[in-house]
C-alpha positions as CSV (number, residue, x, y, z in Angstrom):
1,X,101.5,119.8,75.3
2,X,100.0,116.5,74.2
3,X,102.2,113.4,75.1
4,X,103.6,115.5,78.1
5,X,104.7,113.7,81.4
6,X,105.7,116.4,84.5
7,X,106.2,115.7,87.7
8,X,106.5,117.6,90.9
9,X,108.6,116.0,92.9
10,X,107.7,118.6,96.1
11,X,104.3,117.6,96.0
12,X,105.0,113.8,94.8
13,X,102.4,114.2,91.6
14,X,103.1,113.1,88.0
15,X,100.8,114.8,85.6
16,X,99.9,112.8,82.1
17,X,98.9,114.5,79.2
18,X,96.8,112.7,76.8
19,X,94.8,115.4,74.6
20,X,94.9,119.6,74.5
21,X,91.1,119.6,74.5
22,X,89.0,121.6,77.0
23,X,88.5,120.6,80.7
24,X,84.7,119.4,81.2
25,X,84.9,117.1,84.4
26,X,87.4,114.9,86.5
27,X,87.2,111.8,88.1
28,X,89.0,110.5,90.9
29,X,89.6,106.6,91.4
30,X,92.4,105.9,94.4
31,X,95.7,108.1,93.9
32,X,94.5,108.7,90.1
33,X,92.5,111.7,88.7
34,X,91.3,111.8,85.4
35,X,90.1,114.8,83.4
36,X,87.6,114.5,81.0
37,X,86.3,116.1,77.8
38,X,83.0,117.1,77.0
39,X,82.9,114.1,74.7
40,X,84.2,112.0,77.6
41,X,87.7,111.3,76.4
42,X,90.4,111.5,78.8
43,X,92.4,113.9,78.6
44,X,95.0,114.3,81.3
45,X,96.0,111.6,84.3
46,X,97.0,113.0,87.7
47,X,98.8,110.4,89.7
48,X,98.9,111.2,93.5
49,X,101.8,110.0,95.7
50,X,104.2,108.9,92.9
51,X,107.1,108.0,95.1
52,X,105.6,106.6,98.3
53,X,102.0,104.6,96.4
54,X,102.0,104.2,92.6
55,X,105.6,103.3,91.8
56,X,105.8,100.7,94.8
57,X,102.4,99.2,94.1
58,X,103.5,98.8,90.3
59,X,107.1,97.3,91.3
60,X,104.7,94.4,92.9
61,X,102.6,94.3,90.1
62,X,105.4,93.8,87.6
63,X,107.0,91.4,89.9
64,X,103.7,89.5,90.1
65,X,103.2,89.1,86.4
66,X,106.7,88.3,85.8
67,X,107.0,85.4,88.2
68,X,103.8,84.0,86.8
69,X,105.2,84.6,83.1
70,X,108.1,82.5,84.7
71,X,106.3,79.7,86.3
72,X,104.4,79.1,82.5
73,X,107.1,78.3,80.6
């Protein structure tokens, strides 16, 4: 399962996989939840709200950086 991207598109969540190790804690930080390994590696990436929070906020983002990458040369 490592390298795996689902989403669920009833519940608007994309689910990230980074590793197959065991589950030892998760943190959340905005829309984002991140499992942990015992050795603290992360391991997975939940992203709440795909559709109507992440993806719009990273269109701007992108946007952002592009007109500045514009405006330097």
């Amino acid at each position: 399962m490592k390298g795996e991207i689902r989403y669920d598109k009833d519940v608007d969540i994309a689910m990230v996989v980074l590793s197959d190790k065991k589950l030892a804690y998760e943190t959340e930080m905005d829309d984002v939840i991140v499992g942990f390994s015992e050795d603290n590696e992360p391991i997975w990436l939940e992203i709440l709200n795909v559709g109507s929070g992440f993806l719009p906020r990273l269109d701007r983002v992108v946007k952002r950086a592009m007109a500045v990458e514009a405006s330097v040369t």
